[in-house]
C-alpha positions as CSV (number, residue, x, y, z in Angstrom):
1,X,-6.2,-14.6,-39.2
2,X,-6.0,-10.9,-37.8
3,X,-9.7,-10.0,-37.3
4,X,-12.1,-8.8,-39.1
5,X,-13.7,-5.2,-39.9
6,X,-12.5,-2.3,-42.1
7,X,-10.3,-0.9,-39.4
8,X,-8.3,-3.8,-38.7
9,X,-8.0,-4.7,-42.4
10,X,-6.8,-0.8,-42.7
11,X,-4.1,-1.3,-39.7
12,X,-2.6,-4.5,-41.6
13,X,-2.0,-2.7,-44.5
14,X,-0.5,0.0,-43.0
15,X,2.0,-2.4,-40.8
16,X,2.4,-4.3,-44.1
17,X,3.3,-0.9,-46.0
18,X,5.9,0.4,-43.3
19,X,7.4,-3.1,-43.5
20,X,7.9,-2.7,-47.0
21,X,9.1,1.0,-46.4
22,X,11.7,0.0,-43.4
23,X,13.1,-3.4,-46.2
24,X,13.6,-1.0,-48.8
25,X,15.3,2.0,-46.7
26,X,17.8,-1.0,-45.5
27,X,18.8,-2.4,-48.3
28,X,20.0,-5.6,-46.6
29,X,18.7,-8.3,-44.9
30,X,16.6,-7.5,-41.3
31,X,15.8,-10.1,-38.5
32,X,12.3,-10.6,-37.7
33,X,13.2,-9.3,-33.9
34,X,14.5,-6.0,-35.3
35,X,10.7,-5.4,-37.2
36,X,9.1,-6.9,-34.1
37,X,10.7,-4.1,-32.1
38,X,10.7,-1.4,-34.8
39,X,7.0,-2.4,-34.8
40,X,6.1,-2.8,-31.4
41,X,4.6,-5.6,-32.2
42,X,5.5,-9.6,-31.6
43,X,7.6,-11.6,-33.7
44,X,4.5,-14.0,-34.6
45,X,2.9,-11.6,-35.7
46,X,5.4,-9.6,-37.8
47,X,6.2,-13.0,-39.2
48,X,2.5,-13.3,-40.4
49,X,2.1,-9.8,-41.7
50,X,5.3,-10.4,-43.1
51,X,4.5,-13.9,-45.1
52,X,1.4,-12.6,-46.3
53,X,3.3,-9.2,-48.0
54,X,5.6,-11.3,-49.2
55,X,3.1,-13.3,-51.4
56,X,1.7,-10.2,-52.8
57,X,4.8,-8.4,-53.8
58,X,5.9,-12.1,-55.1
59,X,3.0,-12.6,-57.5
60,X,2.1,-9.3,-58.9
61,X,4.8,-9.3,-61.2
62,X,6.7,-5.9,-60.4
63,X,10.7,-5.7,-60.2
64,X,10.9,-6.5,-57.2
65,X,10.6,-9.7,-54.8
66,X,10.7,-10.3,-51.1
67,X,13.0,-13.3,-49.5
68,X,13.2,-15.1,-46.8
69,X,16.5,-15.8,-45.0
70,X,16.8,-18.1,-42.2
71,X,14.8,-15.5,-39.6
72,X,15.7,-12.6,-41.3
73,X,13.2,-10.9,-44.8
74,X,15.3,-8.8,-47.6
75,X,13.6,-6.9,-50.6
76,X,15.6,-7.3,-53.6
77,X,15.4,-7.3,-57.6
78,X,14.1,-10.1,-59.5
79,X,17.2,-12.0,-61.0
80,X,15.5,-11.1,-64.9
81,X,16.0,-8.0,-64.8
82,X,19.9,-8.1,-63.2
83,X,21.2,-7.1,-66.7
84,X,19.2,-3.7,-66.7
85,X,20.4,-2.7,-62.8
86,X,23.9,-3.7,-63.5
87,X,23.8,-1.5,-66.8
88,X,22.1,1.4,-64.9
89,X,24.6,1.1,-61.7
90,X,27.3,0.3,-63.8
91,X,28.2,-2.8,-61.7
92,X,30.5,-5.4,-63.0
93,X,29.3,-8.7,-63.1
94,X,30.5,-10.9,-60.2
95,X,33.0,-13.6,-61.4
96,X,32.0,-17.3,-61.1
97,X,33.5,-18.9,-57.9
98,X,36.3,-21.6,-58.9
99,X,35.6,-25.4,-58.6
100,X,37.9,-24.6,-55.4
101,X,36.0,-22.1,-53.6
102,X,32.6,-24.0,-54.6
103,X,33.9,-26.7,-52.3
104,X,35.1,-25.1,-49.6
105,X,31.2,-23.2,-49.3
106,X,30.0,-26.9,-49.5
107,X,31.9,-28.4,-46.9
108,X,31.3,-25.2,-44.7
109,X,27.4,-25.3,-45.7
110,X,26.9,-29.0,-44.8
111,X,29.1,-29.3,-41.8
112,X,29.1,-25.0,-39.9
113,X,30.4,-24.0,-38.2
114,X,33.7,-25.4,-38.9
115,X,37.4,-24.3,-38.6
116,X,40.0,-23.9,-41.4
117,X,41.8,-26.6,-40.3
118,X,39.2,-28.8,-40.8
119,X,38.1,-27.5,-44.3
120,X,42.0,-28.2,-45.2
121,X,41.5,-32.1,-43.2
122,X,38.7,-32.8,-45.8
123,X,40.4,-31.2,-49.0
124,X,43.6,-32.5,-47.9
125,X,45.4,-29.1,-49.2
126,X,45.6,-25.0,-47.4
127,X,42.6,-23.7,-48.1
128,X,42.9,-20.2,-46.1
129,X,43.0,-17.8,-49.3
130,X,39.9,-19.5,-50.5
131,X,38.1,-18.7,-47.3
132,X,39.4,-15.6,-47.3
133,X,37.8,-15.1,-50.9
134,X,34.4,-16.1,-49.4
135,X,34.9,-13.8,-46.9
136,X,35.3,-10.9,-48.8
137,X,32.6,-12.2,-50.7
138,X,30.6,-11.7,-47.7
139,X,29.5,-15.6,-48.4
140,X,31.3,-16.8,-45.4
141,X,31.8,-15.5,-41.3
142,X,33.3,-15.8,-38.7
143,X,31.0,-17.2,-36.0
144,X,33.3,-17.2,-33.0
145,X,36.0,-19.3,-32.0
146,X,36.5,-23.2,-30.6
147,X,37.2,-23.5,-27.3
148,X,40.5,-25.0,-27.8
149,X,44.1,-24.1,-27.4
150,X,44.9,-21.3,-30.1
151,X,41.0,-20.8,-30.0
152,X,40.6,-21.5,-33.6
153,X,38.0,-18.7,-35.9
154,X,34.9,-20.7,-36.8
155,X,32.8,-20.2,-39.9
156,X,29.6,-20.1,-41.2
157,X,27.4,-18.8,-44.2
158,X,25.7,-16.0,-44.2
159,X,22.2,-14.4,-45.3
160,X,24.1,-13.6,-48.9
161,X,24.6,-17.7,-49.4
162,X,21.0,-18.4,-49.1
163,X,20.5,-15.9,-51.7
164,X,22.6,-16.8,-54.2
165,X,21.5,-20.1,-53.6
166,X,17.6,-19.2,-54.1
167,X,16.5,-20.8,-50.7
168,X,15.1,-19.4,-47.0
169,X,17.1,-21.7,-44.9
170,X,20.1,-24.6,-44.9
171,X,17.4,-26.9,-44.3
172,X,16.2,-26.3,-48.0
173,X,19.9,-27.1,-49.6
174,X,20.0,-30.4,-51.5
175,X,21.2,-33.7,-49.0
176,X,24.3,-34.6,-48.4
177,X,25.8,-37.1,-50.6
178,X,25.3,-40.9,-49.7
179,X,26.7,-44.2,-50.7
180,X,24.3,-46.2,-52.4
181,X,21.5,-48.2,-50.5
182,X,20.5,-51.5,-51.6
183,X,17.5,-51.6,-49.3
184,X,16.1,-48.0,-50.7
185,X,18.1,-48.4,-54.3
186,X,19.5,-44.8,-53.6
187,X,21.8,-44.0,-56.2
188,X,25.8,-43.0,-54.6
189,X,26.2,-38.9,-55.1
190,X,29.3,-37.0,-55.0
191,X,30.1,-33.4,-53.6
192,X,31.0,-32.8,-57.1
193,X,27.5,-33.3,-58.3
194,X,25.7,-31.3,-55.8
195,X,28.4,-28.4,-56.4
196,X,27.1,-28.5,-60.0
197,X,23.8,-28.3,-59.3
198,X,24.1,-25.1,-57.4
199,X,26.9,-23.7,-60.2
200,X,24.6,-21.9,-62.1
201,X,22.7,-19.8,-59.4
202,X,26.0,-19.2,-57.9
203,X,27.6,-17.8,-60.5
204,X,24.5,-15.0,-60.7
């Protein structure tokens, strides 16, 4: 994939190592453009340098584990041992989001970006203290505004959702609920049920 020869096998490891260095010095998620350019390199490439470090940190065990975010890598702890960081940092345990704020991220998940009014048109009551929540909660952005009188805030998730939801990109998030097919014997779904499939990684 990158050549061959001791020298070249040297080099990857030592573009592997200072992406490992420049994850952990960040402490947050960083776009694939931003180690391209740190780098000097090209985005392909990082990416493939990237993958391939991320499969060795993922699988030889340590405390720590490498994710992928839409087109952005983060270095983080492994969720088992969450109880010994929080006891060591003294950090409070997050409380679980409530049935209400669970389906305003679902409706902003499946349908971003997407205005308050039109979370409030689906849930049919004022939802703006429960995106606020998700705000804070750095689960939800602002991703401009519609180009419409008032020019209405749009929102979006953010690197933190896929996360907490344990995938790399919206692509990977269960499908939308669908009424049942007779042709394909699909069984109807709610939001309520894909809500409660995600509950428990949420609520990490």
């Amino acid at each position: 994939m990158y050549g061959c020869g001791r020298g070249r096998r040297l080099e990857i490891k030592q573009y592997q190592a200072a992406i490992e260095a420049v994850l952990f010095a960040a402490g947050e998620p960083l776009a694939v453009s931003r180690l391209a350019e740190t780098l000097e390199l090209d985005e392909e490439t990082v990416v493939r340098l990237t993958e391939d470090l991320k499969q060795e940190i993922n699988t030889r065990g340590g405390g720590l584990m490498m994710v992928r975010l839409e087109d952005q890598y983060q270095l983080c702890t492994r969720q088992e041992y969450a109880g010994y960081v929080r006891k060591a940092l003294d950090i409070r345990r997050n409380t679980p989001l409530s049935q209400a704020a669970m389906e305003v991220l679902a409706i902003v998940a499946y349908n971003q970006p997407v205005t308050k009014a039109f979370i409030e048109q689906v849930r049919g009551v004022d939802c703006g203290a429960v995106v606020q929540g998700l705000v804070t909660k750095n689960l939800v952005e602002e991703k401009g505004r519609l180009e419409l009188p008032g020019r209405p805030l749009l929102y979006g998730t953010t690197p933190d959702f896929l996360r907490c939801f344990g995938v790399s990109s919206l692509q990977e998030l269960p499908p939308l609920p669908q009424q049942a097919d007779e042709e394909t014997g699909m069984v109807e779904t709610t939001l309520d049920e894909v809500i409660e499939e995600n509950d428990q990684t949420m609520a990490e």
